[in-house]
Backbone of each chain as ProteinMPNN parsed JSONL, in Angstrom:
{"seq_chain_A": "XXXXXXXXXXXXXXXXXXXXXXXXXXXXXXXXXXXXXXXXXXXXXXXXXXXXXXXXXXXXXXXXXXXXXXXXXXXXXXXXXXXXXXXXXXXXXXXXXXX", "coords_chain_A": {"N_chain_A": [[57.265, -10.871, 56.192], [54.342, -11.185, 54.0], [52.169, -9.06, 53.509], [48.669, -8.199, 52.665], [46.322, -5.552, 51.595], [43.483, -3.787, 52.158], [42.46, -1.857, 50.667], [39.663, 1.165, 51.697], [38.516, 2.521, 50.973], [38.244, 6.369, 50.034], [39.82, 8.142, 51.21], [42.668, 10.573, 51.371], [44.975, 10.909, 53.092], [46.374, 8.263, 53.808], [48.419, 7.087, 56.052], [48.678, 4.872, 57.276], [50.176, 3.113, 55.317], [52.618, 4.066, 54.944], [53.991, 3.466, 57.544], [54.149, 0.494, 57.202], [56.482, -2.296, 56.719], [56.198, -4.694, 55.14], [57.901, -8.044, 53.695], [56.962, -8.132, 50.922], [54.159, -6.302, 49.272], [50.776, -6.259, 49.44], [48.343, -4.369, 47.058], [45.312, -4.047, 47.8], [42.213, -2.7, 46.221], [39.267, -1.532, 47.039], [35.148, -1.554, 47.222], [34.839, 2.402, 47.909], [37.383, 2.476, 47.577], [38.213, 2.131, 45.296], [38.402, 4.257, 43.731], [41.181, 4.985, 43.95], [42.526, 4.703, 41.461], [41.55, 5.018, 39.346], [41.376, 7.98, 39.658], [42.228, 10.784, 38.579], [43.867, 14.203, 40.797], [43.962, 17.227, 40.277], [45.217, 16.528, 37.875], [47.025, 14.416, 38.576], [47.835, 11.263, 39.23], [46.305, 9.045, 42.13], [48.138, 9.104, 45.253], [48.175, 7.464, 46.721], [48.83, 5.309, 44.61], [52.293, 5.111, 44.479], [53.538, 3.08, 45.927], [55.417, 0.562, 46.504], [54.287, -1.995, 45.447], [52.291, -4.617, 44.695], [49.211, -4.08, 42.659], [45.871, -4.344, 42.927], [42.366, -4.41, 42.025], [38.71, -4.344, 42.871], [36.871, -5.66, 40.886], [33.952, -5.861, 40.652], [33.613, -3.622, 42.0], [34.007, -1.31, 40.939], [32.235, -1.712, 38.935], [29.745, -1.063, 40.238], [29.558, 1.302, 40.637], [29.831, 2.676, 38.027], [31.882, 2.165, 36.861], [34.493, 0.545, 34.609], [37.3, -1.745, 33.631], [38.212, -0.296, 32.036], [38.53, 2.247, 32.731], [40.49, 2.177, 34.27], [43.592, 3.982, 35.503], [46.33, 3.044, 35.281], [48.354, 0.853, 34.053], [49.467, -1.368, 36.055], [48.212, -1.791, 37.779], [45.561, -4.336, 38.487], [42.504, -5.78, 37.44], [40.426, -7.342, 39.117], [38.651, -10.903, 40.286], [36.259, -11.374, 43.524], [36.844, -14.208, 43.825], [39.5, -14.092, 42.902], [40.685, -12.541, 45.154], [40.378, -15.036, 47.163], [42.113, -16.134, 46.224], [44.573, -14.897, 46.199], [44.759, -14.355, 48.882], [45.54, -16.507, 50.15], [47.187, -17.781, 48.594], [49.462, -16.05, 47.773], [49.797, -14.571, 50.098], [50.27, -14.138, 53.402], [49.27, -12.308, 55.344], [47.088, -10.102, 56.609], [45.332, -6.68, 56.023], [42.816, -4.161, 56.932], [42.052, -1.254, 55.321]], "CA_chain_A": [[55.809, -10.952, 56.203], [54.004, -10.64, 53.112], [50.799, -8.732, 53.672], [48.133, -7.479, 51.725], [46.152, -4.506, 52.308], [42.881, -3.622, 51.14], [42.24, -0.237, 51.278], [38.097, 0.455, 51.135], [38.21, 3.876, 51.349], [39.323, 7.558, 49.105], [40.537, 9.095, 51.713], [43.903, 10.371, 51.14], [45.753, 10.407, 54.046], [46.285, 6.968, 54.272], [49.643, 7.229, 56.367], [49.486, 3.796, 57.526], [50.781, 2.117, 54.722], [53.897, 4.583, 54.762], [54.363, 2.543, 58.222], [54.33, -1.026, 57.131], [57.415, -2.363, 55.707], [56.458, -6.034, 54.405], [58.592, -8.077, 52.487], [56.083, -7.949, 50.092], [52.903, -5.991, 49.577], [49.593, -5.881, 47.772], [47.225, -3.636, 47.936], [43.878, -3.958, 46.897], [41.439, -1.422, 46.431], [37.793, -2.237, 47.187], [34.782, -0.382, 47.99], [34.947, 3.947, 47.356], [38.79, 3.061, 47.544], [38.819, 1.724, 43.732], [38.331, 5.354, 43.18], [42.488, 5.369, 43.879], [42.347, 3.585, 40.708], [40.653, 5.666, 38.655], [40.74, 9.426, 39.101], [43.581, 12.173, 38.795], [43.333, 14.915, 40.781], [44.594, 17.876, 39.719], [46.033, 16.243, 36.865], [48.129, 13.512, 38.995], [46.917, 10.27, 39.573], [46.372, 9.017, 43.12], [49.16, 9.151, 45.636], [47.85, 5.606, 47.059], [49.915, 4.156, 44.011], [53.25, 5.243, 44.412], [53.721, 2.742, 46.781], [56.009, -0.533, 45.714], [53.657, -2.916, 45.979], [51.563, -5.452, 43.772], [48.244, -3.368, 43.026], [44.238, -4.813, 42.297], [41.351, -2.924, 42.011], [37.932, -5.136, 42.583], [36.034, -5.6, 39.002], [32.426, -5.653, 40.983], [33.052, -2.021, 42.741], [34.338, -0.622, 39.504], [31.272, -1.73, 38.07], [28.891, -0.785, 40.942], [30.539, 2.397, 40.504], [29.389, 2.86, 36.519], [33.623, 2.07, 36.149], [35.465, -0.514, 34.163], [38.742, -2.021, 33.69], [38.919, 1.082, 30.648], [38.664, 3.781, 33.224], [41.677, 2.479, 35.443], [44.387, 4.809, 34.77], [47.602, 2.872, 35.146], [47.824, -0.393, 33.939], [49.638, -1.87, 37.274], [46.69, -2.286, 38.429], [45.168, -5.783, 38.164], [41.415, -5.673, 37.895], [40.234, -9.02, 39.612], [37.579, -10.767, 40.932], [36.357, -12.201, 44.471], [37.898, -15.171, 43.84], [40.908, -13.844, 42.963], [41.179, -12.344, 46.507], [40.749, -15.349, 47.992], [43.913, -17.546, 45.798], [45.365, -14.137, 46.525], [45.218, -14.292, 50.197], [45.72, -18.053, 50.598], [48.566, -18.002, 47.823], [50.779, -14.881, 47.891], [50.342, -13.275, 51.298], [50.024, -14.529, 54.797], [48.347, -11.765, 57.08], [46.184, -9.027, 56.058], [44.855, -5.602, 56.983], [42.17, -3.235, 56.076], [41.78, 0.404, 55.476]], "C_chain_A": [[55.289, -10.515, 54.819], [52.543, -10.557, 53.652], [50.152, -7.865, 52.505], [47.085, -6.63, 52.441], [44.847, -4.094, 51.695], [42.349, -2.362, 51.773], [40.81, 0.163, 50.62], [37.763, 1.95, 51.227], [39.07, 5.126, 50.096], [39.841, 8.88, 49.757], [42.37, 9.29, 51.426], [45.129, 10.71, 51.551], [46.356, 9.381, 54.446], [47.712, 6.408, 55.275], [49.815, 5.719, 56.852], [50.113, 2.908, 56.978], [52.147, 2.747, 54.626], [54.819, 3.627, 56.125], [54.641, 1.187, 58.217], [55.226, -1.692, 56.423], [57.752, -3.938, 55.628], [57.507, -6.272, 53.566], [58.011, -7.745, 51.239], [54.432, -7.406, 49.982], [51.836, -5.846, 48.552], [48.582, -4.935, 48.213], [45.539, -3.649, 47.029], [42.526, -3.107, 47.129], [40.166, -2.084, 46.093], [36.738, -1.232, 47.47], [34.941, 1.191, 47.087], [36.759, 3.533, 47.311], [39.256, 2.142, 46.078], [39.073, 3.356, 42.802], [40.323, 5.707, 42.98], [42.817, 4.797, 42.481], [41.937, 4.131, 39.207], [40.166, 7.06, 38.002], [42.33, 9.789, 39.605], [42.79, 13.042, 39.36], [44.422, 15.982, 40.323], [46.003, 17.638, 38.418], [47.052, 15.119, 37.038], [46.969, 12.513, 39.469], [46.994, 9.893, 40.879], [47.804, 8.817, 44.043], [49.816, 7.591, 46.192], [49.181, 4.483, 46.114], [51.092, 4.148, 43.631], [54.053, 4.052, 45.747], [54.759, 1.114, 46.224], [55.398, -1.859, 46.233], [52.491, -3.489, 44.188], [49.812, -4.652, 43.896], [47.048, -3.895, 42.155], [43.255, -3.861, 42.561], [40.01, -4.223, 41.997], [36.658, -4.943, 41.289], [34.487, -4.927, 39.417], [32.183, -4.363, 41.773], [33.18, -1.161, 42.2], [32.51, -0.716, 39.451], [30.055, -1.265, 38.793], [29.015, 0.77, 40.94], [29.988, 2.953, 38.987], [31.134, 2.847, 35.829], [33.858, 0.616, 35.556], [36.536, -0.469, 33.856], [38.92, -0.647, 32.35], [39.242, 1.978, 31.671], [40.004, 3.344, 34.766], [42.943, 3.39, 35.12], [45.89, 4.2, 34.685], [47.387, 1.291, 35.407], [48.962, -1.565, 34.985], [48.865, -2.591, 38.265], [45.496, -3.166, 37.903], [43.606, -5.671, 38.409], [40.95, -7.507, 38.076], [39.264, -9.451, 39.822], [37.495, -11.055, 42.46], [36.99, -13.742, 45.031], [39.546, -15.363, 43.619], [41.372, -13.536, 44.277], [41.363, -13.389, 47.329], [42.136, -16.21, 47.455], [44.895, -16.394, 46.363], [46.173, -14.087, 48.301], [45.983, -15.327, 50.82], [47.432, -18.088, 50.121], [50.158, -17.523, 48.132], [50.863, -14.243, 48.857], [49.468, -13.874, 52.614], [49.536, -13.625, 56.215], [47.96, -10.36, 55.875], [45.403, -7.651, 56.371], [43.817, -4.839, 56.018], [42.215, -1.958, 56.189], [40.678, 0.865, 55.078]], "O_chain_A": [[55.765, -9.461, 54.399], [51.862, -11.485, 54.088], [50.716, -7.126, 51.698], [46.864, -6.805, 53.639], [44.979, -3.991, 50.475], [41.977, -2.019, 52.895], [40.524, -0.186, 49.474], [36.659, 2.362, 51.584], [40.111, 4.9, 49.479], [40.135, 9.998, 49.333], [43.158, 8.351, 51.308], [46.136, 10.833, 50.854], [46.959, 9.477, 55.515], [47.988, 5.215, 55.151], [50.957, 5.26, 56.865], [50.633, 1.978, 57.595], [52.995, 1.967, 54.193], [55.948, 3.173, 55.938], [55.31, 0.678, 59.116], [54.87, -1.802, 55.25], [58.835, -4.477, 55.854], [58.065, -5.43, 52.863], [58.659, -7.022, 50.482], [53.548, -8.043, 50.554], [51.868, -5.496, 47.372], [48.111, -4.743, 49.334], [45.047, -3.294, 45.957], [41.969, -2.973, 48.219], [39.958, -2.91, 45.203], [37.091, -0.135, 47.901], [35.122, 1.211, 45.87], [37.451, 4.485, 46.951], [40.356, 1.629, 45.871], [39.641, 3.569, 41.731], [40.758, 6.465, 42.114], [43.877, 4.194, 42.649], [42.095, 3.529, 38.145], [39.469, 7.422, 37.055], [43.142, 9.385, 40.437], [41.596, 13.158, 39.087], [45.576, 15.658, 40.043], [47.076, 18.187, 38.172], [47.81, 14.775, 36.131], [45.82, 12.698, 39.871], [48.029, 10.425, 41.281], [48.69, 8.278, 43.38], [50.874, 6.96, 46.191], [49.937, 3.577, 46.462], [51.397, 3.457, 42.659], [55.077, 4.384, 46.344], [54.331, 0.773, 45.121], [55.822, -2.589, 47.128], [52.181, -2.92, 43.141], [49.227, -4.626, 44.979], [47.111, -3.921, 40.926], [43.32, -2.791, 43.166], [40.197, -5.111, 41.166], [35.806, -4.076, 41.09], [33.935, -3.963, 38.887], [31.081, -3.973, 42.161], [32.687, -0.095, 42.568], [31.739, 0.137, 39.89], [29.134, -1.003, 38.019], [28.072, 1.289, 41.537], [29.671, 4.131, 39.152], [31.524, 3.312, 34.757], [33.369, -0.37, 36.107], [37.067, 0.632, 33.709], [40.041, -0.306, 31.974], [40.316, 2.563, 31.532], [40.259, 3.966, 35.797], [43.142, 3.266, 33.912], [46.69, 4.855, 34.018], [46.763, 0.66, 36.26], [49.181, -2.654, 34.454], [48.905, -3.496, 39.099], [44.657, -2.795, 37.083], [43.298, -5.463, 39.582], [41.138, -8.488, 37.357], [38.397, -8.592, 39.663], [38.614, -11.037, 42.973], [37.395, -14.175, 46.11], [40.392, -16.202, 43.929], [42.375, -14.125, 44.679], [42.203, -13.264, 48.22], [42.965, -16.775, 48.168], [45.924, -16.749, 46.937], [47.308, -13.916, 48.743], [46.818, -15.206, 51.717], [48.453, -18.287, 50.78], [51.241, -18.015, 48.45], [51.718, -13.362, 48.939], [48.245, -13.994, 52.692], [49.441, -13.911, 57.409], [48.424, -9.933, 54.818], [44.665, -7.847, 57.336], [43.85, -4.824, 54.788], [42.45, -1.502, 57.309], [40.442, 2.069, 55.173]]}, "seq_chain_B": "XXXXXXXXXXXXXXXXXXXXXXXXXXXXXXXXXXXXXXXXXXXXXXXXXXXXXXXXXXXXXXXXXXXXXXXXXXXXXXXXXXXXXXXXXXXXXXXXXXXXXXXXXXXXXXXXXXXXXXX", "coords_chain_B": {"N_chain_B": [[42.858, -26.997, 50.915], [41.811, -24.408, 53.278], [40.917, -22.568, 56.137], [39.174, -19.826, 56.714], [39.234, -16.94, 58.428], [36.373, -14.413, 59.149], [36.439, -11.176, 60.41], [34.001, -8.916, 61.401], [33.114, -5.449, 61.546], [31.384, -4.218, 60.904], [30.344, -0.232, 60.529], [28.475, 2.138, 59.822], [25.565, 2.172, 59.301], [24.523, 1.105, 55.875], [26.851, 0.871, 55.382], [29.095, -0.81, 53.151], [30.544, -2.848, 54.387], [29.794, -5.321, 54.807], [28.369, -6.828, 52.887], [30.326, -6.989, 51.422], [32.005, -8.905, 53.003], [30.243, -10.811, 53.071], [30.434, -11.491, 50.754], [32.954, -12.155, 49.885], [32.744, -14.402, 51.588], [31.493, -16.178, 50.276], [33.12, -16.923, 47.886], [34.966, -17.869, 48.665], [34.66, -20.071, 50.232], [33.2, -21.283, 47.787], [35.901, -21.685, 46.627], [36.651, -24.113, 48.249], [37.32, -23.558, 50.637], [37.071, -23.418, 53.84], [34.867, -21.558, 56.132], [34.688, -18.638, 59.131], [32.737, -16.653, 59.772], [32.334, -13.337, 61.881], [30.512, -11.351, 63.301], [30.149, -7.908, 64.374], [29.534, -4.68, 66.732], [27.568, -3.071, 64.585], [27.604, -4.531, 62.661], [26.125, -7.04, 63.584], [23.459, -6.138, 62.949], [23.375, -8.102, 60.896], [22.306, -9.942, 61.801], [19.855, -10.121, 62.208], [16.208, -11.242, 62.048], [13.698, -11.638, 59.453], [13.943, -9.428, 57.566], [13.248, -7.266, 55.773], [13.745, -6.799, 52.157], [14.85, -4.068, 49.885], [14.526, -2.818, 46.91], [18.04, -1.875, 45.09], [18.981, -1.641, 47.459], [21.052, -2.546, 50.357], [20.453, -6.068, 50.497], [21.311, -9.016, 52.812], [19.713, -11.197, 53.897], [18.691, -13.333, 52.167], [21.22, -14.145, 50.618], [22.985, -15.134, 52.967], [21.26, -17.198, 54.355], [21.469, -18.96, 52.327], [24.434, -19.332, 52.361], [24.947, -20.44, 54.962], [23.667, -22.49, 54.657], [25.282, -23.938, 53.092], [27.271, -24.32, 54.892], [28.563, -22.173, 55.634], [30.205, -20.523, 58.986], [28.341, -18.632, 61.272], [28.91, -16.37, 63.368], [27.399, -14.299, 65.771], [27.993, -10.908, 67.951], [27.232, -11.115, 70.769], [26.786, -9.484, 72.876], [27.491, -7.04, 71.732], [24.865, -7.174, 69.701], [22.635, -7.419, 71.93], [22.597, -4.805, 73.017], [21.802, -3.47, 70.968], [19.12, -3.938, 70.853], [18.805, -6.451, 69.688], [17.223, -9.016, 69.981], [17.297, -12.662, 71.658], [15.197, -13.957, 70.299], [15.118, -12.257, 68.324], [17.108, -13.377, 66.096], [18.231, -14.471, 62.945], [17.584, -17.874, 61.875], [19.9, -19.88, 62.852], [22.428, -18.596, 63.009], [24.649, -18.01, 65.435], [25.345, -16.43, 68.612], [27.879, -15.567, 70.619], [30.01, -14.433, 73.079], [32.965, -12.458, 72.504], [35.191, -13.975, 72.324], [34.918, -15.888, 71.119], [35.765, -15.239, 68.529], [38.415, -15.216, 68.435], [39.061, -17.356, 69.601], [38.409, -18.71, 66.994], [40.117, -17.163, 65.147], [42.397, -17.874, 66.077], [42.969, -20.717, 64.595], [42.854, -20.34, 62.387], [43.764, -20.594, 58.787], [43.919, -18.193, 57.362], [43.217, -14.489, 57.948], [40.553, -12.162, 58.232], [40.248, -8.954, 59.226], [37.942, -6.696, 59.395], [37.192, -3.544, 59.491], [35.507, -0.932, 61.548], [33.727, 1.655, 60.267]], "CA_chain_B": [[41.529, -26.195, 51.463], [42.212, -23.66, 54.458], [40.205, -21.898, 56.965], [39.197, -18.678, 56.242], [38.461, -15.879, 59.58], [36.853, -12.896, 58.55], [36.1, -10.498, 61.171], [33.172, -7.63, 60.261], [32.719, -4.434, 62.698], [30.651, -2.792, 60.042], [30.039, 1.123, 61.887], [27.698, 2.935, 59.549], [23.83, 1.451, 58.607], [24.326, 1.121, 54.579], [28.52, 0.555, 55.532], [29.254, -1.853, 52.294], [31.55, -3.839, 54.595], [29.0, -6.454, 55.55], [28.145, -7.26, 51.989], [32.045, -7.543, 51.131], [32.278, -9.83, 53.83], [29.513, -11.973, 52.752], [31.084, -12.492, 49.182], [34.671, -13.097, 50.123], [32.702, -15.48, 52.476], [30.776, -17.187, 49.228], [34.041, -16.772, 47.101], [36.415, -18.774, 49.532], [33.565, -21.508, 50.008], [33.336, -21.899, 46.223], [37.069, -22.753, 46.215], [36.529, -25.258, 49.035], [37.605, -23.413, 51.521], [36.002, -23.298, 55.733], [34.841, -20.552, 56.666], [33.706, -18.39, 59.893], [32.162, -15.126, 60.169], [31.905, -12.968, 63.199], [29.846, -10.017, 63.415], [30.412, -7.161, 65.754], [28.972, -3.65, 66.414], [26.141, -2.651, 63.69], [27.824, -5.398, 61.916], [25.357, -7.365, 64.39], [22.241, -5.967, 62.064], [22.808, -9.023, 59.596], [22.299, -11.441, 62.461], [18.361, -10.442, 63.024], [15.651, -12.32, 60.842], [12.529, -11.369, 58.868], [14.469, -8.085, 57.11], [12.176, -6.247, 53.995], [14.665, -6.802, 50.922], [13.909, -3.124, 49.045], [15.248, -2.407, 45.54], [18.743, -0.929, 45.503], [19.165, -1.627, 48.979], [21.677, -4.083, 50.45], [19.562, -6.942, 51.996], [21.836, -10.064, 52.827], [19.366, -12.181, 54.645], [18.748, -14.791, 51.782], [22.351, -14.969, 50.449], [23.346, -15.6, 54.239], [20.802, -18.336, 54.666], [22.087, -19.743, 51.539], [25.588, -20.034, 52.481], [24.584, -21.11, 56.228], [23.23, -23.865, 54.485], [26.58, -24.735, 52.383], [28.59, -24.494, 56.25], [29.32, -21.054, 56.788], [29.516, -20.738, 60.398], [28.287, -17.557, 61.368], [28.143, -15.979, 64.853], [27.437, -12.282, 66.128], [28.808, -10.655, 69.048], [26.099, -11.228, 71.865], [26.77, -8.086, 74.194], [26.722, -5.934, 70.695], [23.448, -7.717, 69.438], [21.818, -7.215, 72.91], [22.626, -3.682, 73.166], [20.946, -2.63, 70.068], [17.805, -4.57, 71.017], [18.436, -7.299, 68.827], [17.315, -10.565, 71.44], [17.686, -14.091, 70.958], [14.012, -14.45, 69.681], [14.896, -12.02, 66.911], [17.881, -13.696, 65.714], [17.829, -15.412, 62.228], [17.803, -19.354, 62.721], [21.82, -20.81, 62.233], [23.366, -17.864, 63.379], [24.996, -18.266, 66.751], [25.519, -15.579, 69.848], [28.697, -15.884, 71.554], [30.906, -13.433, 72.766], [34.296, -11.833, 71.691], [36.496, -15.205, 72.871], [34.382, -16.99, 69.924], [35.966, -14.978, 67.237], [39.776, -15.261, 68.791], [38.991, -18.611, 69.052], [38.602, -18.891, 65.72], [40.996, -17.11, 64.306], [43.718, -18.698, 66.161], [43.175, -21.64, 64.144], [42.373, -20.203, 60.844], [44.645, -20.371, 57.918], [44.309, -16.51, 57.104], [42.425, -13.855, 58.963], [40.749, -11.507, 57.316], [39.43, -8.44, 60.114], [37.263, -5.371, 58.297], [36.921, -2.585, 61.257], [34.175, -0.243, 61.287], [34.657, 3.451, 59.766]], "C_chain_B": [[42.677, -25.661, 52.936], [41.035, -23.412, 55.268], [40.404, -20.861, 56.829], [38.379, -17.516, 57.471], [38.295, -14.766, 58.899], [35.766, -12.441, 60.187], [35.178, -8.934, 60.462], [32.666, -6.975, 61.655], [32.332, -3.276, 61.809], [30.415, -1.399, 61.102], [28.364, 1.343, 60.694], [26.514, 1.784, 59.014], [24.553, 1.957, 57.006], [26.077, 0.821, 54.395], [28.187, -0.587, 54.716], [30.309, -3.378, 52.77], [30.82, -5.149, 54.634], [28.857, -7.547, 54.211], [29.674, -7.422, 51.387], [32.349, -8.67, 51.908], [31.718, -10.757, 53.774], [29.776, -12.394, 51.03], [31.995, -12.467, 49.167], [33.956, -13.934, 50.928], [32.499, -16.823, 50.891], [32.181, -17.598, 48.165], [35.397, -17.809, 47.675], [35.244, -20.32, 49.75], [33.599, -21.867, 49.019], [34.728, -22.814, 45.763], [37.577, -23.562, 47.71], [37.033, -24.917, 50.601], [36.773, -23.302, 52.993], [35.961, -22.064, 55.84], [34.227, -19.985, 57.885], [33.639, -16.778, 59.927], [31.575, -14.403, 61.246], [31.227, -11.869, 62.717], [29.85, -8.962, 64.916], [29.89, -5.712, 65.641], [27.935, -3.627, 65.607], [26.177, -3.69, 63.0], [26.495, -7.004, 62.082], [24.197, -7.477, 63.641], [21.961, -6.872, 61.11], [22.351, -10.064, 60.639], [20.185, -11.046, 62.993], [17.539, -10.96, 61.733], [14.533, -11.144, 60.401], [12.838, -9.353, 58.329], [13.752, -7.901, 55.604], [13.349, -6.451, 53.197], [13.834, -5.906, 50.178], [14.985, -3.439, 47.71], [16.572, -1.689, 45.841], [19.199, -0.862, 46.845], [20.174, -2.573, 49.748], [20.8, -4.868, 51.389], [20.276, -8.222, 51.689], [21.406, -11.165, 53.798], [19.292, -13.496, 53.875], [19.857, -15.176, 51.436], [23.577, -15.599, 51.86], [22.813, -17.065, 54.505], [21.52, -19.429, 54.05], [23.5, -19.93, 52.158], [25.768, -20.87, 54.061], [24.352, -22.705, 55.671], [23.642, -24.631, 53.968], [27.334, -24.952, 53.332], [28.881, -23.525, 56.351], [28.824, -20.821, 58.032], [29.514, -18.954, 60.504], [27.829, -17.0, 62.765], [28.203, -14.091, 65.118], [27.519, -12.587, 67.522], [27.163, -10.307, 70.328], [25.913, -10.032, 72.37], [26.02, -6.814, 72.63], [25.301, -6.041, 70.443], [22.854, -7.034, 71.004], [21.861, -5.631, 72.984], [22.107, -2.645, 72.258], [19.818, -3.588, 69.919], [18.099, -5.596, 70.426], [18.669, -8.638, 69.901], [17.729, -11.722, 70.41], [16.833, -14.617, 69.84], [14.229, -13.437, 68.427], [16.402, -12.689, 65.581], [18.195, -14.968, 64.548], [18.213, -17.153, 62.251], [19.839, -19.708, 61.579], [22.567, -19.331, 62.719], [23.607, -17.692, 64.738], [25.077, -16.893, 67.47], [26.491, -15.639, 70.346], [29.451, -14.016, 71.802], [32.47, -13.052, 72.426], [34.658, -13.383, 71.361], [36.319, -16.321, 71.636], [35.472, -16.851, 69.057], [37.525, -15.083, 67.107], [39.866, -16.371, 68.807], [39.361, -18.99, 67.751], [39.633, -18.325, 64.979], [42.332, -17.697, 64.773], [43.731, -20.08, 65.347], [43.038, -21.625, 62.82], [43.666, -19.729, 60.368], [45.421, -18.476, 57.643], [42.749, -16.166, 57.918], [42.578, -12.396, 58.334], [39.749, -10.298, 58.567], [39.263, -7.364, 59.481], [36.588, -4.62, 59.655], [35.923, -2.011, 60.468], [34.799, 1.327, 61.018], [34.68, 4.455, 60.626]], "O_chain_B": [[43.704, -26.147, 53.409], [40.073, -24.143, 55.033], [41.573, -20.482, 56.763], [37.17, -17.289, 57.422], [39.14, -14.126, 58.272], [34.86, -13.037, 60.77], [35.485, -8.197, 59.525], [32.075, -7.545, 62.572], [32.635, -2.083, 61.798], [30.325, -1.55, 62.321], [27.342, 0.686, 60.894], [26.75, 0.731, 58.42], [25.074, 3.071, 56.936], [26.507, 0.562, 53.271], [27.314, -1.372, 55.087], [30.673, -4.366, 52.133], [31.533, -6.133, 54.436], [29.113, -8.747, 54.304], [29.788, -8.465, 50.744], [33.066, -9.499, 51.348], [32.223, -11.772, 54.255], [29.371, -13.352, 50.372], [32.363, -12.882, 48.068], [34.851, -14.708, 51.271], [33.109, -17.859, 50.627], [32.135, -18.729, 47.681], [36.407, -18.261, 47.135], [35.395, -21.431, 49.241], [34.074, -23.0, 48.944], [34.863, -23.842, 45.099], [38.737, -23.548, 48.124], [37.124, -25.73, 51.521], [35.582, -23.018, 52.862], [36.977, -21.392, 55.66], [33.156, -20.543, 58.125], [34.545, -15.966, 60.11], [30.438, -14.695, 61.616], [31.479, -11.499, 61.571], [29.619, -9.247, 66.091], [29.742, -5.343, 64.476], [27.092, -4.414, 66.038], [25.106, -4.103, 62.555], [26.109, -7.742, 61.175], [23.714, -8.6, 63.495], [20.909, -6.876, 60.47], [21.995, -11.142, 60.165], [19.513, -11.61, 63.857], [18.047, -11.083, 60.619], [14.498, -10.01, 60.88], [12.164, -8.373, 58.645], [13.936, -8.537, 54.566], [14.293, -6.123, 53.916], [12.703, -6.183, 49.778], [15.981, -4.161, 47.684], [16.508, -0.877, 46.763], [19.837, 0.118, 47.229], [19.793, -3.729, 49.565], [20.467, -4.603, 52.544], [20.097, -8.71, 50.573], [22.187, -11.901, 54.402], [19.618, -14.566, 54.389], [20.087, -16.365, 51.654], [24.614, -16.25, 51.732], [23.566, -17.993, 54.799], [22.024, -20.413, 54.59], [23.606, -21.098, 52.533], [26.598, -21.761, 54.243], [24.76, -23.761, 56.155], [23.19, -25.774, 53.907], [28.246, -25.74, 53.081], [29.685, -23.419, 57.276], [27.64, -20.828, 58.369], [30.346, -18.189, 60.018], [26.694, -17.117, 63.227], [28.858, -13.129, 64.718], [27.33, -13.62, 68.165], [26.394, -9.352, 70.431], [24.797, -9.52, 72.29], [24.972, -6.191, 72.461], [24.527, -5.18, 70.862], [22.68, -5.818, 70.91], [20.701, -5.218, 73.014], [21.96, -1.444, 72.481], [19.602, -4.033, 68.792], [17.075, -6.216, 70.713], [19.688, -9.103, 70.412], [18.157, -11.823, 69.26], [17.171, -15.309, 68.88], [13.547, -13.711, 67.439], [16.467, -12.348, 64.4], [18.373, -16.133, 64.903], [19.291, -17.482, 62.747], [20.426, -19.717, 60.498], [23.774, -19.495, 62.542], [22.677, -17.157, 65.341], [24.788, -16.01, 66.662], [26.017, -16.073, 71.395], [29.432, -12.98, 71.138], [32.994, -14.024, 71.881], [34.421, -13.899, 70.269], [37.084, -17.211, 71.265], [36.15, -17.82, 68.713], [38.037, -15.06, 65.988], [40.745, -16.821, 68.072], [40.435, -19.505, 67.438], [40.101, -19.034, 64.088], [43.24, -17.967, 63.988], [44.805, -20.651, 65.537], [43.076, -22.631, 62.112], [44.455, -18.955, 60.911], [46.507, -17.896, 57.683], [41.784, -16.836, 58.287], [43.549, -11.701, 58.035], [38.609, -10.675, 58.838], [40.244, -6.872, 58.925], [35.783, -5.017, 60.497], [35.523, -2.269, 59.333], [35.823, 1.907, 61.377], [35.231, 5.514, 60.325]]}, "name": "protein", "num_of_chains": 2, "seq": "XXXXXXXXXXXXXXXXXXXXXXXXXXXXXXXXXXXXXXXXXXXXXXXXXXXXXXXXXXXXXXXXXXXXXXXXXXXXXXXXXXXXXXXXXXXXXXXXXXXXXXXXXXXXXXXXXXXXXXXXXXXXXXXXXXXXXXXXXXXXXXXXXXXXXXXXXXXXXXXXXXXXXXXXXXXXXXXXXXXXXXXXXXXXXXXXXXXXXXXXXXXXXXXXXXXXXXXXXX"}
């Protein structure tokens, strides 16, 4: 199954992606959850992206946000747009979940 | 071209899901794709008409109309709608009523299926 995952939130518990073991995964951060994207805390960057998976961040919640593609902290992370999500969904990954 | 289900059970009044859900709707239409949009719970609140657009505020009644009027099909969840007052007579014109069986409907036949729960 390749699924993608868009996680819309900065909470950082997120245990259900430790459960999901696609062949392939993306995760895309949308929403307060571009903040995974963006901020260290205590000096480490989010835990969200230790995860082995293909990782986006949406351009228009950055920017709603007063963020841009400068303030992402690890350049893994694909800043995209709405249209990218959908070649993304159609293209590279066949079922989908949110957080 | 595909078919594109997105499912929206916005929870909170000002919850940004609704407005995510209405530009992955415009964003998958642009690249030719079908789309249908359910609404469920508060999510329900885009399906009533004659809404104040303030400054700063999310108001998605005209870019709704607009894409209603390119083919997105758009229905809200009847029982929800009714249960937070919102009747038939307040319900903006092109947006349908059905309940749940609509939106299972639909996604059994849609390419990808895209469901955004409520927080």
């Amino acid at each position: 199954m390749k699924l993608v995952t868009f996680v819309s939130d900065y909470k950082m518990t997120v245990d259900t992606l430790d459960r999901l073991k696609p062949e392939k995964l993306g995760i895309i951060l949308v929403q307060n959850g571009v903040y995974h994207a963006t901020t260290k805390e205590n000096g480490k960057p989010s835990s969200m992206l230790n995860y082995s998976a293909n990782y986006y961040v949406l351009q228009e919640d950055l920017e709603t946000r007063g963020l841009s593609a400068a303030n992402v902290i690890d350049s893994k992370v694909k800043v995209i747009k709405y249209g990218d999500i959908v070649d993304l969904m159609f293209n590279e990954y066949d079922k989908s979940a949110w957080l | 071209m595909g078919k594109l289900t997105i499912g929206c059970f916005a929870s909170l009044v000002g919850s940004t899901n609704l407005d995510f859900a209405v530009k992955l709707s415009a964003a998958a239409m642009e690249k030719g794709h079908k789309v249908d949009l359910w609404v469920s719970g508060n999510g329900t609140m885009i399906s009533i008409k004659d809404q104040r657009a303030f400054k700063d505020y999310s108001s998605l009644e005209k870019p709704l109309k607009e894409l209603m009027a390119k083919g997105l099909n758009v229905t809200a969840c009847e029982a929800c709608a009714e249960s937070r007052g919102y009747h038939a007579d307040h319900t903006l014109e092109g947006v349908k009523r059905f309940s749940m069986d609509w939106y299972l409907g639909s996604a059994f036949d849609a390419d990808r299926l895209l469901h955004i729960g409520g927080e």
